[in-house]
N, C-alpha and C positions, 0 to 999 in steps of 0.2 A: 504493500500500500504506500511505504514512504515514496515507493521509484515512482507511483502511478501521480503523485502528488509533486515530486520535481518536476515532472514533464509540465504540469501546471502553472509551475513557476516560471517554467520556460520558455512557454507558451508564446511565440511571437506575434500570431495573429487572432485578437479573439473575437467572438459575436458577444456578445451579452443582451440576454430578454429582460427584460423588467415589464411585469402586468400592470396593469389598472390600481388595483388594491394598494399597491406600494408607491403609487404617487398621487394617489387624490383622496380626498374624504367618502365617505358612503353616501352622502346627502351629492354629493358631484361637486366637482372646480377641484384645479388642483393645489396640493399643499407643497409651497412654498421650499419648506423646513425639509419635505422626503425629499423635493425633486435636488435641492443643491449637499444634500447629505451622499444622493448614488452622485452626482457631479463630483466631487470631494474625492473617492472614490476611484471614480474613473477617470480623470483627470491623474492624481498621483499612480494612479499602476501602467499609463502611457510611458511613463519612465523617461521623461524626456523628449520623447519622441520615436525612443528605439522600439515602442511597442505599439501594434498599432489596435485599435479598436474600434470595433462596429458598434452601435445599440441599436437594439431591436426593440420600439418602443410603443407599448399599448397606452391607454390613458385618453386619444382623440373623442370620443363619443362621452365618455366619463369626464372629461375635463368642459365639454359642452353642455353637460345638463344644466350646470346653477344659471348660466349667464343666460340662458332659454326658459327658466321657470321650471323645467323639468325637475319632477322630484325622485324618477327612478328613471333608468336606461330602458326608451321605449321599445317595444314587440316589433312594430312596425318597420318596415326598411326606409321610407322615406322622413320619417322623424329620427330615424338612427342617422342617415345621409345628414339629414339637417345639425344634428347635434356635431355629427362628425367635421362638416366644414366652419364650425366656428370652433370647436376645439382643436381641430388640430392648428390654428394659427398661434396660437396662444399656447398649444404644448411647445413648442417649435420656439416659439419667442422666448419662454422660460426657459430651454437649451441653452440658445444662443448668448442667454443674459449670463444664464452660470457657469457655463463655460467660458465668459469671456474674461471671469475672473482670472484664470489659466491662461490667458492669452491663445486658446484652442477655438479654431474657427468652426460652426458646427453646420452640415449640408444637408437638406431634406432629404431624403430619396421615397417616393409610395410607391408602391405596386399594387397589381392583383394576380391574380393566377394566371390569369387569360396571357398578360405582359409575359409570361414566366416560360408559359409552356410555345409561344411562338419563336423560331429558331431567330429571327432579326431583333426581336424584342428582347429577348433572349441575354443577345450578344452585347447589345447596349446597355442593359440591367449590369453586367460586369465591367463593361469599360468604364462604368461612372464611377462602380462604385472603385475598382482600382486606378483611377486618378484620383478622387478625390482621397483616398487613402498615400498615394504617392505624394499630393502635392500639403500634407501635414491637417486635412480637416479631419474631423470626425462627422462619419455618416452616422444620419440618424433615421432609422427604414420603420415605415407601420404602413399597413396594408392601405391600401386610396380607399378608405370608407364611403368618402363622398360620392368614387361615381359604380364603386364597386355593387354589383347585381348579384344574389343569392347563387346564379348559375355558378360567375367566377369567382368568390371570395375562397379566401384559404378559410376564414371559420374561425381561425383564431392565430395569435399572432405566434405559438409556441412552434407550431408547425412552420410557419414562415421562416421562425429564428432557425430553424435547423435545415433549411432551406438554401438562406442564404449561408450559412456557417458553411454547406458546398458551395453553394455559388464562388467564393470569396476564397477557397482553399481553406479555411482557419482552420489552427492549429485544435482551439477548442471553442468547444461552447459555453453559456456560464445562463443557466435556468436562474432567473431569481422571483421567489414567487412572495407570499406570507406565512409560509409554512417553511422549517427551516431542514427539509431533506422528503425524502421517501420514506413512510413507515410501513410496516406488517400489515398494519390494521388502521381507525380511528386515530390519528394523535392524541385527542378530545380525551379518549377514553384512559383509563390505569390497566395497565398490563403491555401496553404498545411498545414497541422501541424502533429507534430509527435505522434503518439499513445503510451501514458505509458503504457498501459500494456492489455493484452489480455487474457480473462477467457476461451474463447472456440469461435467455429467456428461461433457464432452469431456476435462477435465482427470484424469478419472481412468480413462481407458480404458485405458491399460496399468500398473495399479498392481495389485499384490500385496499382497490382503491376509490377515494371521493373525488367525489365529481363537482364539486361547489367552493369558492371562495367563499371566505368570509365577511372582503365585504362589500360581496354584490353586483358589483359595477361593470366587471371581464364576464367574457364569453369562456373562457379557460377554464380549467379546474384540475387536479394533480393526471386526472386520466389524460387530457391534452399535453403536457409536460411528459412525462412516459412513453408517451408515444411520439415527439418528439425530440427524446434524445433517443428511444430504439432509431427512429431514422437518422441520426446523426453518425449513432455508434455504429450501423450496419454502415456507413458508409466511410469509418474510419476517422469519427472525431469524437475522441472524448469528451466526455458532458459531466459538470455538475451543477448538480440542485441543491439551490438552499435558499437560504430567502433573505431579501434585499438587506437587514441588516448586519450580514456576514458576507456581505459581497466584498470587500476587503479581504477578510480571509482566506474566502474559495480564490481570488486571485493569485494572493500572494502563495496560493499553494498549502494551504494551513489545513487541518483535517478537520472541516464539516462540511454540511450535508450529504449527500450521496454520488460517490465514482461512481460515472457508467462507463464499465471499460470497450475501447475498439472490439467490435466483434466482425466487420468487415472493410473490402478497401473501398476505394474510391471508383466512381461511376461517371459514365458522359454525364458532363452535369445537366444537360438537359434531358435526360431518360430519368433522373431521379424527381425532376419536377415533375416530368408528364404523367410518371407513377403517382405522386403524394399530392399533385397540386391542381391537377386540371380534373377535370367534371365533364365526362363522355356525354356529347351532344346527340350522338345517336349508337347507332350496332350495325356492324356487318354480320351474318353469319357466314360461315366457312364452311364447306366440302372436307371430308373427311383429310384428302389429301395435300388441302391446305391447310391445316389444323396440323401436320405433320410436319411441313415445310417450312412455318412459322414457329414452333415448337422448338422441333428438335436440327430442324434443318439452319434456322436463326435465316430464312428467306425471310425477303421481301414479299408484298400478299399481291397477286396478282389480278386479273378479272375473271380471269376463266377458275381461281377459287373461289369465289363470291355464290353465296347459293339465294342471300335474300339480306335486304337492307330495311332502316328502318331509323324512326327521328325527322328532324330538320334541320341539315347541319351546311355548312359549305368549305373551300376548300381549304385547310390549315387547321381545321377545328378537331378537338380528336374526337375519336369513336373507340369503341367496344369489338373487340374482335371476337365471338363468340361459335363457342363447336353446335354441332348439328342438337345436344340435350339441350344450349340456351347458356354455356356457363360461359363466362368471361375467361378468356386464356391468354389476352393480350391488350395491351392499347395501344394505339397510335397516331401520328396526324394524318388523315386524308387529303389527298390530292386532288379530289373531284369534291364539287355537290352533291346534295345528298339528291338531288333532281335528274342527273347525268348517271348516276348507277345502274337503275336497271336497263339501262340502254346497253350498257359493259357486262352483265351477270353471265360470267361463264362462256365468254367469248375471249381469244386469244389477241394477244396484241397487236401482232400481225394482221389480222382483219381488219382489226378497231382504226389502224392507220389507214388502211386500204378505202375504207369507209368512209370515214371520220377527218381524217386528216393527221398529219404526224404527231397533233399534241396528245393524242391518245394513247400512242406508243410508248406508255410509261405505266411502273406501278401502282396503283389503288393507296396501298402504303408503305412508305420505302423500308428497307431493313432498318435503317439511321436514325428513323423516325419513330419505330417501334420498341417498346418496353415489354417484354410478359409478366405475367400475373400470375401468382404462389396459386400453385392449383389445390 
């Protein structure tokens, strides 16, 4: 455990999350005193500048309700939208305020999924974020509430942190929630104790976990955080959870909350977004022998596999690649509309160009494009 916690210390590049709960009151607006307490923080573990550091920051819809009258974070997506573009100018501006104590200049970056999982969008989401990392700011990333649509949202921003913590290459991630690690059971309760650290999914086979913050405000709850750094760790970045009043310590490498240790490498970073981030707009199903080709063969899906389509999608959007029983065994980005499919079902390329013209004489969905799905 000390070696798993040097690495921590050593850490050159890190993402760090911090929820809602840990920067604003339960009533909404944020408090002043938590947000320049993680600045303090994360400001001194920059080291100068030899360290560099992402925040992954919830709080926009939470930091909008007081200034809107709102007394709780509404149900509705166009008062969450609303909440979210007056709060997030005003999380943003508290950054920049205490961070400038620091002399550390601080950069918006929002996304949503949709930006994530498109290959041009993609590629822009990393040139920003590593110049503005090269040129000495600190990125500050929370999902576009404002114009984000229930199809594209990541859900919550745990997932996002471990997103980008690929995107970015970082060395690690740093969960900071209000709960200060992973327990067996209940914290709440007597008899619980807290889990130092977790090598793979044997160690969490009889853990209990809540699904609620305590105070109300995030979409998040320890089950989003879990799953979270599982995809971090499958991807080869170590995580720790603990909660924003020991984020000092999880940096400097000190032993609290929960190691989650690497359990795999590193992935096209965009086949890990299209896996965890994007929302299939429709389904192809597949011929048995395309279910084969794509599988085990790691093809490309062609036309003449296509046996039936379905949704309303168009081209760049992903779909569901599904076998002849209806289960999902891949996703990918489509090349076509979902309108232009059955014109293609189960015709060869060579035709389709003959036909059609040469722009047909291509994939359905490229190998490059496609991710599979844990059967």
């Amino acid at each position: 455990m000390a070696s798993a916690r040097q690495s921590v210390a050593e850490a050159r590049r890190v993402v760090v999350k911090v929820g809602s709960s840990s920067l604003t009151t339960a009533a909404g607006g944020l408090d002043a005193d938590r947000v320049d307490a993680l600045v303090d923080v994360l400001a001194k573990s920059r080291d100068g500048g030899l360290r560099e550091i992402l925040l992954v920051s919830s709080g926009a819809i939470a930091a909008g309700l007081s200034p809107l009258g709102l007394v709780r974070r509404p149900k509705d997506l166009a008062r969450q939208q609303a909440a979210a573009s007056v709060g997030q100018g005003l999380l943003v501006a508290r950054y920049t305020a205490s961070f400038a104590r620091y002399g550390v200049r601080v950069g918006q970056v929002l996304l949503t999924s949709d930006d994530m999982a498109r290959r041009a969008h993609h590629r822009n989401a990393s040139r920003t974020l590593d110049q503005l990392l090269a040129m000495g700011a600190l990125p500050v990333v929370n999902e576009n509430d404002t114009v984000a649509t229930d199809e594209i949202r990541f859900g919550d921003n745990d997932r996002l942190a471990a997103l980008v913590a690929h995107l970015v290459h970082a060395d690690l991630l740093v969960l900071l929630s209000d709960v200060d690690g992973l327990y067996d059971g209940d914290p709440a309760k007597p008899g619980t104790s807290r889990i130092d650290e977790v090598r793979g999914p044997a160690d969490m086979a009889h853990v209990e976990i809540g699904s609620a913050g305590k105070a109300g405000v995030g979409t998040g709850g320890m089950v989003t955080k879990v799953e979270a750094a599982r995809i971090a760790a499958a991807a080869g970045i170590p995580v720790v959870l603990t909660s924003a009043s020991h984020a000092g310590d999880a940096l400097a490498g000190r032993a609290t909350g929960t190691y989650f240790h690497r359990t795999g490498r590193r992935s096209a970073d965009r086949l890990l977004w299209l896996q965890h981030a994007s929302e299939p707009r429709g389904a192809l199903t597949l011929d048995d022998g395309a279910v084969r080709a794509v599988v085990e063969g790691r093809k490309s899906l062609l036309p003449a596999g296509i046996a039936a389509v379905e949704g309303e999608f168009a081209a760049g959007d992903p779909v569901e690649l599904r076998d002849a029983a209806g289960r999902a065994v891949a996703r990918g980005l489509v090349n076509f509309d979902a309108k232009e499919i059955p014109l293609l079902i189960g015709r060869s390329t060579r035709d389709l160009a003959k036909e059609l013209g040469p722009a047909y004489e291509r994939e359905v969905v490229h190998r490059d494009d496609l991710v599979l799905l844990p059967g």
